[in-house]
N, C-alpha and C positions, 0 to 999 in steps of 0.2 A: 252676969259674967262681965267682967271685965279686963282687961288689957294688963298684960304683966309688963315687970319690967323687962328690953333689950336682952339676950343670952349672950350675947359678945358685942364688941365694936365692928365688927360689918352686919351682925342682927339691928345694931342702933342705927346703922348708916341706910340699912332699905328701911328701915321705918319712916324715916326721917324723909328718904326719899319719896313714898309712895304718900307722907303728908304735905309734901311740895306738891306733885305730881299724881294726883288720883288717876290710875289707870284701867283700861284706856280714858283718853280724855273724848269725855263726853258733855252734851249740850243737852240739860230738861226740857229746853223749848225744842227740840226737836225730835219728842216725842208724839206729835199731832203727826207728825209726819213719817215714819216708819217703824216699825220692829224688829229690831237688830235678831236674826236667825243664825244660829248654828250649833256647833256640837262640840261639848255632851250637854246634854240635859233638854234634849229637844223632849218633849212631852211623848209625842209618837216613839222616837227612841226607846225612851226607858221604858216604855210599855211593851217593845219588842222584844228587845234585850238583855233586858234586864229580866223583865218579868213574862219574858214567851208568850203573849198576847192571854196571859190568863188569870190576872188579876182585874176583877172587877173592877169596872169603872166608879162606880157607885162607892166601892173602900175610901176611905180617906188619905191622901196621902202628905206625909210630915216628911218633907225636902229641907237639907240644909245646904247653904254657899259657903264652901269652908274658902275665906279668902275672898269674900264677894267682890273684893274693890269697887267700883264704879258702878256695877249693877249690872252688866250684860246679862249675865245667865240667869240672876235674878229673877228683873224683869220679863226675859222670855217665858221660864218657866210659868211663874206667877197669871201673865197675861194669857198662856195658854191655859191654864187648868182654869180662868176664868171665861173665857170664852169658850169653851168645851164646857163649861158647869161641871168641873170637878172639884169635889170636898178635896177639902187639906189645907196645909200652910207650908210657906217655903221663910226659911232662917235666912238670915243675911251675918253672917259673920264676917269680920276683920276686925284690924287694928286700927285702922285710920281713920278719924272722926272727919277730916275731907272727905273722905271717899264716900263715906257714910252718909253727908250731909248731899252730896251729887244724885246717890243710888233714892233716897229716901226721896228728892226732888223730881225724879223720874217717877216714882212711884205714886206722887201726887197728881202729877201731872197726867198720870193716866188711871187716875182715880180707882187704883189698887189697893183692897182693904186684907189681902190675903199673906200680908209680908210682915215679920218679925223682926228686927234689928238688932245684932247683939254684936257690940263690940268687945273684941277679945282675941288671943291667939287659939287657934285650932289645937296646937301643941298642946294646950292646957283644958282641953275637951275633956279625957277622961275625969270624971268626978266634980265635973262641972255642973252637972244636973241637969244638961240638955240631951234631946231624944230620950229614948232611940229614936235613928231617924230610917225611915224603910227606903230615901236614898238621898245619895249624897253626889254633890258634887265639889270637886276641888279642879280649875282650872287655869293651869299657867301658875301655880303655887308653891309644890313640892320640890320642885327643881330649883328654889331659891331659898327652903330653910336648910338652917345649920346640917340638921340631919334630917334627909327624906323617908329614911325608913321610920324616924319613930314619928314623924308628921302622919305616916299611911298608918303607920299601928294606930296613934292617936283617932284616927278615921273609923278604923277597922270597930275600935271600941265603943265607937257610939253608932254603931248598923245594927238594924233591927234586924232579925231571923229570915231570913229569904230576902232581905235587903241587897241593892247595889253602889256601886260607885262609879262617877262617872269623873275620868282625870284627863289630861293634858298635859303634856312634858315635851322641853325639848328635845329632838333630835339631833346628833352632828351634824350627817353629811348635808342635807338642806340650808346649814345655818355655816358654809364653810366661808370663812371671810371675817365674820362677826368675834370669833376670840383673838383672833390677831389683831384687829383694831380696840378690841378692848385692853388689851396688852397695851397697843401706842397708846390707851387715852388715860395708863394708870400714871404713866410718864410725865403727859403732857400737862392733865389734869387728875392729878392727886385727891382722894375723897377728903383731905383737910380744907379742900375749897365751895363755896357757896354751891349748890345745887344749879342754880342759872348762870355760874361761873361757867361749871364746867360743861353747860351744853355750850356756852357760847364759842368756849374754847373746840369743842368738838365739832360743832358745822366748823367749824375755821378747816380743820385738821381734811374733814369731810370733803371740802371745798380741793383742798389741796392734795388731794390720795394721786398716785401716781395712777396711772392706766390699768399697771398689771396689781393692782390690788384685787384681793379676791373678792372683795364683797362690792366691787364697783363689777365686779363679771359674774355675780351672783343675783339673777333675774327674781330667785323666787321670796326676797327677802325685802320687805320696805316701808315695814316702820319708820326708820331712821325718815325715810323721804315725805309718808304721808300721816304719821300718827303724833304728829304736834310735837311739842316739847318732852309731853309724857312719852311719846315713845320713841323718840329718840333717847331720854336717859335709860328707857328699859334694856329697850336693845345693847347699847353701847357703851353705858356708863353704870349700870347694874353691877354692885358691889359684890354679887354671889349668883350664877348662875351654874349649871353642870347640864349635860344633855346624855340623852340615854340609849342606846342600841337597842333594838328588841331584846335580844339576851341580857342587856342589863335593865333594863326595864321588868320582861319574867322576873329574872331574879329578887328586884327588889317586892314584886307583886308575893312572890313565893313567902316573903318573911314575914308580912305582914299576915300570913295565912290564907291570902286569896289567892284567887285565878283571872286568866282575861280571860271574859266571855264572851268579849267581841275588839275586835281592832277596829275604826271608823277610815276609810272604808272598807269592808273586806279582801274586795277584787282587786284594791290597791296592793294589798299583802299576798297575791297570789302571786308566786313566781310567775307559773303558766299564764299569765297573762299577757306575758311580755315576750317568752320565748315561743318559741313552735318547733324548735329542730327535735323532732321525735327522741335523740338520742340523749340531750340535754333534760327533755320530759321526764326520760326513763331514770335520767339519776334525781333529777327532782322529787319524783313518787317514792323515793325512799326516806325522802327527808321528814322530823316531824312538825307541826306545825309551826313550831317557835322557829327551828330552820327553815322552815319554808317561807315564814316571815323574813325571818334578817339575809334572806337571798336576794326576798325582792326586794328591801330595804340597800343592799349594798349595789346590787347591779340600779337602779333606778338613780342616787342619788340624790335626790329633788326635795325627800323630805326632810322639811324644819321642824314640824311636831308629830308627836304617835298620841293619839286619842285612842281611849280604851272604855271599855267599861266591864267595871270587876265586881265579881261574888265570891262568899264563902265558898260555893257548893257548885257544881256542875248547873246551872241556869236550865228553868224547863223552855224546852226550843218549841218554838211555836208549828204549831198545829197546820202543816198548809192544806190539808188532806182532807179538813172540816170545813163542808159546805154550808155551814153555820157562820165562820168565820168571816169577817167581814176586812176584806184589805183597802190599804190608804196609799198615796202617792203622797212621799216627803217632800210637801213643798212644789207639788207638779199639781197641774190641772189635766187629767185623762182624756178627755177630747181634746185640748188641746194639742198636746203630745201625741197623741193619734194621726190628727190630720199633720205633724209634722215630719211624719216616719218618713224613711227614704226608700224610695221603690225596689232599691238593693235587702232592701231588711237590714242596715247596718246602722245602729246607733251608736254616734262618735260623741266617744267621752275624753274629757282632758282632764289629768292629774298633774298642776302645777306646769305645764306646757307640754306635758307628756301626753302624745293623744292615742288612743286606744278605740278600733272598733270592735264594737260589743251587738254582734247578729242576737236576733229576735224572730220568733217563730212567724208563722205565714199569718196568723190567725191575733198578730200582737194589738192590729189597731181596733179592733173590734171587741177584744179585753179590757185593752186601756180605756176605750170610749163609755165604758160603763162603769168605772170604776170612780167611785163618787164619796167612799167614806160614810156611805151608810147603805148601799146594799151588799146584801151577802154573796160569795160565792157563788151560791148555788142557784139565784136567780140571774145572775150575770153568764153564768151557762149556760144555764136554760134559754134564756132570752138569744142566742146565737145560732143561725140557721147554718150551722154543719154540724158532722156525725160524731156522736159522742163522744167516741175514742181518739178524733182528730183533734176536739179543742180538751180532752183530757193531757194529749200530749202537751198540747201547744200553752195549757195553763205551766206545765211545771218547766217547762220549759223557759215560758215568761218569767216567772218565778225565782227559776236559776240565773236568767241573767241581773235583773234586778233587784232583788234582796241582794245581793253583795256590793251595791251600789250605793245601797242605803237609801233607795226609794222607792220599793215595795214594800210595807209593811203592813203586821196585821193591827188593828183596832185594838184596844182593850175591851174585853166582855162587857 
């Protein structure tokens, strides 16, 4: 596959850009040194949510990076399914032969043999002869081609049968600040000018924003200040961006024939997370999900992206109830987190400064302390000196508060 030509002059102009500016900008030699983690396409994830903890680990799985740029989610995935010794192979797509040369130097550098390279537009997937692929990610992408629904359709067409998708898209209200300076910087700095023109021109502008600018009072945004060059032009000097509401975000998911089968985090997207006045609850339970999402999306404020992850079909929901099943802590160590509970049972979580306590059952540190990613349920129960029907509660309990946190989840078979 290969790379078509530009569809307009601002498709030419982020091309152009992301071959100046491979983003994020990242360092290969600084692959001895950490694993860039996050979401979508955390390995654990898409075993949960995608595939409700019941696709065999042992299956092969064929991932594609629609957009890889730089190599983030690449590499995580890649790195995970080799250190878990899982079959498959993960695609690397884009346009940008920088970006490409960055991802691929990462990938050496951590002596990764499970990665494919194709550069190319995503838009030009169908009858391209790649996949099917049983999942896909597209992240920070769709929200900057021409058209995002035939970019999702484009995606849609290359999912294998029970396959997912894992996306990333901006949000408004998190990002309030960011199109009004993009507005000054179409003024100030015109895309007819150099790429390192017009950042230079931009810290200038940056340097000089008045007090009551909104993105100098906007805490949850900062590329511009910590992601180099590259992201400063993302953020601020990005030729085509658009952001999404949950209802337009459904929406666009609707056309491409899928659904969301998960928001990251969930408990984020609960109203009732935030509210407690009973009366307020009671019109809340009327609402349906998608409302009950862009409720707490509007009252919250704070979010810049909605992470989803989408299927054709209703997703099979994982099994908590089989004491066969084996649960994992995303990214937490279980004794750890045990001995750091708070005597109250109240585990304080922060969303973008937004802090929320999230109570835990009497019986949580004793769950957590044995939860290891390779025993099952039912010996983690067993192993607990009270009465069955107390840590029966006090599991689904656990359960409830933490799978919507996106740090309980089950194993793949």
């Amino acid at each position: 596959m290969h790379a078509m030509p530009p569809r307009d002059t601002t498709d030419a102009e982020l091309a152009a850009q992301y071959e100046a500016f491979p983003y994020p900008a990242r360092d290969p030699r600084e692959e001895a040194k950490r694993l860039i983690i996050g979401s979508p396409s955390h390995l654990r994830e898409i075993d949960h949510w995608v595939f409700g903890a019941r696709r065999p680990a042992a299956q092969p799985l064929n991932a594609l990076m629609a957009g890889g740029g730089s190599g983030d989610g690449t590499i995580m995935l890649a790195q995970q399914m080799t250190t878990l010794e899982r079959p498959g192979r993960v695609t690397w797509l884009d346009r940008s032969s920088h970006a490409r040369r960055v991802a691929q130097s990462r990938a050496t550098a951590r002596g990764l043999t499970n990665i494919t390279f194709e550069e190319g537009s995503l838009l030009d997937l169908p009858g391209s002869g790649l996949g099917p692929f049983d999942y896909i990610d597209c992240c920070g992408v769709l929200h900057h081609l021409p058209d995002p629904a035939e970019g999702l359709a484009a995606l849609a067409s290359v999912l294998a049968p029970g396959g997912g998708i894992g996306i990333m898209v901006y949000a408004p209200h998190g990002r309030t600040g960011v199109y009004m300076l993009q507005e000054a910087l179409r003024l100030l700095a015109p895309t007819d000018q150099a790429p390192a023109a017009r950042v230079e021109t931009g810290k200038r502008l940056w340097k000089q924003l008045p007090e009551t600018a909104w993105l100098r009072r906007n805490p949850w945004i900062d590329d511009h200040i910590k992601g180099g060059d590259a992201g400063f032009y993302d953020l601020l000097l990005n030729p085509r961006d658009r952001a999404y509401t949950i209802p337009q975000l459904a929406d666009l998911v609707a056309g491409a024939g899928l659904r969301i089968a998960c928001l990251v985090e969930p408990l984020r997207y609960d109203p009732d997370t935030y509210l407690t006045d009973p009366k307020l609850r009671a019109r809340t339970a009327g609402l349906d999900p998608i409302a009950r999402a862009a409720l707490a999306e509007a009252i919250c404020g704070n979010m810049g992206i909605h992470i989803a992850y989408l299927t054709r079909d209703e997703p099979p929901r994982a099994d908590w109830t089989d004491d066969a099943a084996i649960p994992v802590l995303r990214e937490l160590d279980g004794p750890t987190l045990a001995r750091s509970l708070r005597p109250d049972g109240l585990l304080p979580v922060t969303f973008d400064s937004l802090r929320v306590q999230i109570p835990l059952p009497r019986l949580a540190a004793a769950l957590l302390s044995r939860i290891d990613a390779r025993t099952p349920w039912g010996t983690i129960c067993a192993s607990i000196p009270a009465p069955p029907d107390q840590i029966a509660r006090d599991r689904a309990a656990l359960i409830a508060a933490l799978e919507p946190l996106n740090r309980l989840l089950l194993a793949a078979p």
